[in-house]
C-alpha positions as CSV (number, residue, x, y, z in Angstrom):
1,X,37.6,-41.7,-19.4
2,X,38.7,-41.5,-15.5
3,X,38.8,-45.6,-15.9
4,X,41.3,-45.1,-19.1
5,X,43.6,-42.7,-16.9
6,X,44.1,-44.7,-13.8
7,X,44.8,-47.7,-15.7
8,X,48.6,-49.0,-15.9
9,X,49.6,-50.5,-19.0
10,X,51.2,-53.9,-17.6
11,X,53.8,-56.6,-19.5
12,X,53.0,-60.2,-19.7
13,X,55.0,-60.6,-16.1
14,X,53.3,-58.4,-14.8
15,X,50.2,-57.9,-12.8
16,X,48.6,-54.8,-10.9
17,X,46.4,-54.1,-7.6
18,X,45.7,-50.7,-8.0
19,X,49.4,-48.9,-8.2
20,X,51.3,-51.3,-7.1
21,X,52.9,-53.9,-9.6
22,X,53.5,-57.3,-8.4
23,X,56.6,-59.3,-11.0
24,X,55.3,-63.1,-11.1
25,X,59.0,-63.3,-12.3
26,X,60.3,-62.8,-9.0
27,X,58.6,-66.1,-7.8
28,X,60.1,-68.3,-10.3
29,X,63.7,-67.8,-8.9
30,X,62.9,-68.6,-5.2
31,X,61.4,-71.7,-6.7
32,X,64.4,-73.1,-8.4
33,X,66.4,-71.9,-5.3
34,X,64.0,-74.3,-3.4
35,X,64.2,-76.8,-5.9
36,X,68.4,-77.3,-6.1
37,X,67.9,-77.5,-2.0
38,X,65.9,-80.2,-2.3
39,X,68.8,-83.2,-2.8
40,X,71.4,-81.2,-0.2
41,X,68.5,-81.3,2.4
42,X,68.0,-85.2,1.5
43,X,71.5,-86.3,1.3
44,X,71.9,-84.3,4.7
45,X,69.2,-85.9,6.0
46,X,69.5,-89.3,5.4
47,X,73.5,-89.1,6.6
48,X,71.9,-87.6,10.1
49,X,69.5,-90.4,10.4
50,X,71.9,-93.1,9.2
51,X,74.2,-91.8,12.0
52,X,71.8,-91.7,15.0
53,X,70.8,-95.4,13.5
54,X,74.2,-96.3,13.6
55,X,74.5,-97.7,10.3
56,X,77.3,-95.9,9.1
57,X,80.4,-96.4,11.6
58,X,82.5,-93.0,12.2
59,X,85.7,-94.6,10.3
60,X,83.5,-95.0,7.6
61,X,81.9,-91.7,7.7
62,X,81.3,-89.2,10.2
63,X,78.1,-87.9,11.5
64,X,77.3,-84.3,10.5
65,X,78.0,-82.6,13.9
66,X,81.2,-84.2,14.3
67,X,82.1,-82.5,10.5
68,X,80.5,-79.4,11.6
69,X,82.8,-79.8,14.8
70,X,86.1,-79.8,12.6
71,X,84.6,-77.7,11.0
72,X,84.3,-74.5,13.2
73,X,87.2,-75.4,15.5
74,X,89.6,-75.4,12.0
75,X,88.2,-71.6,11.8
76,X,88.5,-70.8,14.8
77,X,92.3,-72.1,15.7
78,X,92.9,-70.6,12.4
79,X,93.8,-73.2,10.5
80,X,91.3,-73.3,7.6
81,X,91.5,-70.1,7.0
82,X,95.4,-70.1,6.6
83,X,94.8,-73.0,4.3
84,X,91.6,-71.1,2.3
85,X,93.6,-68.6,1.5
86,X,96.9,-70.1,0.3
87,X,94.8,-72.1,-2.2
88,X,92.8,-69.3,-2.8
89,X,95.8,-67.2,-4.1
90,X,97.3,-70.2,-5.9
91,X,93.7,-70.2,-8.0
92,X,93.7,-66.9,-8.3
93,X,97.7,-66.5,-10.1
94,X,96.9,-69.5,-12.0
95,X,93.6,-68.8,-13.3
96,X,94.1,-65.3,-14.0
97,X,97.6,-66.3,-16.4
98,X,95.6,-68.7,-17.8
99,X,92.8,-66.8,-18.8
100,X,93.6,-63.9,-20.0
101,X,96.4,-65.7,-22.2
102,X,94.1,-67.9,-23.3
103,X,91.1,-65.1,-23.9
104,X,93.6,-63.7,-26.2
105,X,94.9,-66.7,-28.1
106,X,91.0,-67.7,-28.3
107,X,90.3,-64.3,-30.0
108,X,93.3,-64.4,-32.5
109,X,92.6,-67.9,-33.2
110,X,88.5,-67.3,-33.8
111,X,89.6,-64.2,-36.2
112,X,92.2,-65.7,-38.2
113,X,91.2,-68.8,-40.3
114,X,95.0,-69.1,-41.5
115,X,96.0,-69.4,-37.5
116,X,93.3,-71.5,-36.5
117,X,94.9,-73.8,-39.7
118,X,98.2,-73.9,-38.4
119,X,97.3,-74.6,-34.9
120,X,94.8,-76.3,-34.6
121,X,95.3,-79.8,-34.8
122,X,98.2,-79.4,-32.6
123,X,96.2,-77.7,-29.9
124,X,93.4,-80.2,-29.7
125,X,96.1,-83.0,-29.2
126,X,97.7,-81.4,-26.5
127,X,94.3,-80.7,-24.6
128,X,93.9,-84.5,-24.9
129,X,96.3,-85.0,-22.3
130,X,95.1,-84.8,-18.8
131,X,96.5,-81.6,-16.6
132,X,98.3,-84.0,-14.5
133,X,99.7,-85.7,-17.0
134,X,101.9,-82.2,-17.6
135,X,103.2,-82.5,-13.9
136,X,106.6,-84.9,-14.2
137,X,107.4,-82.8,-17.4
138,X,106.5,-79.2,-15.0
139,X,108.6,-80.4,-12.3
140,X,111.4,-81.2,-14.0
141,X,111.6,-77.9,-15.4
142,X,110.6,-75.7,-12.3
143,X,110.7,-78.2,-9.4
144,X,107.8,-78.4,-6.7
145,X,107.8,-74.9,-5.4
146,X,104.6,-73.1,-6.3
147,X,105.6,-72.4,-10.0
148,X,104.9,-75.9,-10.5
149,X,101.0,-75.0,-9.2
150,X,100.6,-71.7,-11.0
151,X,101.6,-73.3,-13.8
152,X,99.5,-76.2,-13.7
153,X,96.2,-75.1,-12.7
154,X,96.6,-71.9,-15.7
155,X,97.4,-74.6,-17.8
156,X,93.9,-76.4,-16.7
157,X,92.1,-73.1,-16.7
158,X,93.7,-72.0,-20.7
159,X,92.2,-75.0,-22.3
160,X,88.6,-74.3,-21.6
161,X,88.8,-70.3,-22.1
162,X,90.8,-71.0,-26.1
163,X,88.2,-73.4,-27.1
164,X,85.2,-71.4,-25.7
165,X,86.2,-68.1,-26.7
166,X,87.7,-68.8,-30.3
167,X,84.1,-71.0,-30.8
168,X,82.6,-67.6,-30.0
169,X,84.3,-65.5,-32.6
170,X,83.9,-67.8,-35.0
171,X,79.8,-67.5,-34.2
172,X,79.3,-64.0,-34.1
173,X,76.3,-63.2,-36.6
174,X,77.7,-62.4,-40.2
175,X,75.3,-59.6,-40.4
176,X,77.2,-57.7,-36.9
177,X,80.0,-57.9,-39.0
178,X,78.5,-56.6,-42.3
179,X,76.9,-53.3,-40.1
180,X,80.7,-53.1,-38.5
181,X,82.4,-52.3,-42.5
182,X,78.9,-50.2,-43.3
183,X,80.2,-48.0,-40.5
184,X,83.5,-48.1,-41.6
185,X,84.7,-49.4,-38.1
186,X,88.3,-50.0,-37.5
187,X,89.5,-53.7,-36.6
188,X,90.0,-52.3,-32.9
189,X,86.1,-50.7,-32.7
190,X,84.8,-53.9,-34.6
191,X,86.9,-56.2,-31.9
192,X,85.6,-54.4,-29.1
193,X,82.0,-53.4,-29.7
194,X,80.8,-56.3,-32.2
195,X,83.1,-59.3,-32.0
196,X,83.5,-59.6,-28.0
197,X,80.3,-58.4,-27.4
198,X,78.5,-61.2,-29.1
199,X,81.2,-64.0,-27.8
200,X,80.6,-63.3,-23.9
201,X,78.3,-66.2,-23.7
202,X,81.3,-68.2,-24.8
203,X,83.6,-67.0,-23.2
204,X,82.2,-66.8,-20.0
205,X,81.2,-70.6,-20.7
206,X,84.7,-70.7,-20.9
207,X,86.1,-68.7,-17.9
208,X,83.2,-71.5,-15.8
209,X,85.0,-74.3,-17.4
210,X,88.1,-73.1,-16.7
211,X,87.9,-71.9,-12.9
212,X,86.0,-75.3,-12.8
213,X,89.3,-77.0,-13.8
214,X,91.6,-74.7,-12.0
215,X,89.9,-76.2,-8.5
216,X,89.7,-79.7,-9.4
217,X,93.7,-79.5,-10.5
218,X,94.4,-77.3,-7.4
219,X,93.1,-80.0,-5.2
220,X,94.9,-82.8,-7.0
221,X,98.6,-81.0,-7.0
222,X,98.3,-80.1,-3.5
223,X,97.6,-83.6,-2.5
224,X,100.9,-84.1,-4.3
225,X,103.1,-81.8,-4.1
226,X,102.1,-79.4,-1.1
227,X,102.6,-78.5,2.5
228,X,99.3,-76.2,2.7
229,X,96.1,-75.7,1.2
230,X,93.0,-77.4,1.3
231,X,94.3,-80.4,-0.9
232,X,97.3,-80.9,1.6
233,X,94.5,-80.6,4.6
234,X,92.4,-83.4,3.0
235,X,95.8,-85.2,2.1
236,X,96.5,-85.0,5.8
237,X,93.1,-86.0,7.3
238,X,93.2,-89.0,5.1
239,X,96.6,-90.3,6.6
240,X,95.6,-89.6,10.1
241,X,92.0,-91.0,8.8
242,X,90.1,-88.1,10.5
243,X,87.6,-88.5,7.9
244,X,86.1,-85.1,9.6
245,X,89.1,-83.0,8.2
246,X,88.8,-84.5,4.7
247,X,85.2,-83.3,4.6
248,X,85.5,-80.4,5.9
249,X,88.2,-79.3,3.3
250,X,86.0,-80.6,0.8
251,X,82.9,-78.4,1.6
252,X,84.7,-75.0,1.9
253,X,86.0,-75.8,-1.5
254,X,82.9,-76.9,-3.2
255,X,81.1,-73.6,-1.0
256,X,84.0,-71.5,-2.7
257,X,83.7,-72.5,-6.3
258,X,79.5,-71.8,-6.0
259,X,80.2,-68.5,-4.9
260,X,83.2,-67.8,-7.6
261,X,80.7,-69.8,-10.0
262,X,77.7,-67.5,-9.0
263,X,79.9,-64.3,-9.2
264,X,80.9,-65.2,-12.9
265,X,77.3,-65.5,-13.4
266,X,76.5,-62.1,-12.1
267,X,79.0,-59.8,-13.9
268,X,78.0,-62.1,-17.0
269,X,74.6,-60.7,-17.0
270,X,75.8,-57.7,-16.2
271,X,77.8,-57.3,-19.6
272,X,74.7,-58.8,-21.6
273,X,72.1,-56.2,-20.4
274,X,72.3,-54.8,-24.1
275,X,70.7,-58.3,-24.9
276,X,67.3,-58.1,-26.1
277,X,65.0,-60.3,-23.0
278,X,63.2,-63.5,-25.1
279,X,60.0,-64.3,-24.2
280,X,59.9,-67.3,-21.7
């Protein structure tokens, strides 16, 4: 009987010494973390060693310290940040007008079969054509100023988020829907606790996609058409071919869309904790 009392009822992740649980799950994580370091690590090593070799001649590429050089002195003479954060705020205007327009033109257009009809086929040829290939037309209309970014990179970001999110209403479980008129909800309660609820996988898949775009096009109009950013500093490295600039630019940008990428992740879990777990 004493035996039956002490004894913790455990999950299948789960394992006890005495009162204290230990979560196997935990371990699993650090693992994959280890895992996606594996090919930075290599590539990093392999550039160092090439360089101290002397295979790879600095005008080709150059070594690691030299990068991590440019690097630090662009943060500390200020320069990398001023250009971080201009880009930063031209993502951050474009993506969020493209979004949310396109979160709610996803949701109409996943509700309404008669909208989805008319639209459609003209919205799929239009997403055919590269971002860029919007640019002459954009300029012409607003010139080069930074309504021709904003406008470009939300264009980039609204394409992913409609075709995400109006995939997701369309795949929300018939029987949500059937529980939703049981309960006599109105459209608004069945829109915001059944049909959104069950596209956030979507639409998040979406928002990814779209903040994805949004950088890629960032870099591309600011090699075109800017004085500042990031894309103009790698613009500018590569006609002075300091090589060291161009990569620097190039990993604060990728470093910055990991951590936007990883906060997306986060607050998408957080919005799915109503989720039942599946077994693994």
């Amino acid at each position: 009987m004493a035996a039956g009392l002490s004894a913790t009822q455990t999950g299948p992740g789960d394992s006890t010494v005495g009162a204290a649980p230990v979560r196997r799950g935990n371990f699993p994580a650090a693992g994959i973390l280890l895992l996606g370091l594996v090919v930075p690590l290599g590539l990093l090593t392999a550039w160092t060693v090439a360089a101290l070799l002397g295979h790879l001649p600095e005008q080709i590429l150059p070594p690691p310290w030299i990068v991590l050089d440019t690097l630090l002195d662009g943060i500390q003479d200020g320069s990398l940040l001023s250009s971080t954060m201009t880009s930063l705020e031209r993502v951050a205007e474009g993506f969020a007008a493209g979004a949310a327009v396109g979160l709610v033109f996803g949701t109409a257009v996943g509700l309404s079969k008669t909208l989805r009809e008319f639209v459609d086929p003209l919205f799929l040829a239009l997403s055919q054509v590269p971002t860029l290939g919007w640019m002459p037309i954009v300029i012409l209309i607003v010139g080069i100023d930074e309504g021709l970014k904003i406008i470009v990179i939300g264009w980039s970001a609204f394409i992913p988020v409609v075709l995400n999110t109006s995939q997701g209403v369309r795949d929300v479980p018939e029987a949500y829907v059937e529980l939703g008129r049981v309960l006599s909800f109105s459209r608004w309660s069945k829109l915001t606790m059944i049909v959104l609820p069950s596209a956030v996988p979507s639409i998040f898949t979406g928002l990814r996609e779209g903040l994805a775009n949004g950088w890629q096009t960032l870099v591309a109009v600011e090699l075109i058409a800017s004085f500042e950013g990031l894309g103009y500093l790698m613009a500018y490295g590569r006609q002075l071919f300091q090589l060291e600039l161009v990569l620097s630019a190039m990993i604060v940008v990728g470093l910055i869309g990991l951590v936007i990428h990883g906060l997306l992740t986060l607050v998408e879990n957080r919005l799915q904790r109503w989720r039942p777990e599946t077994s693994r």
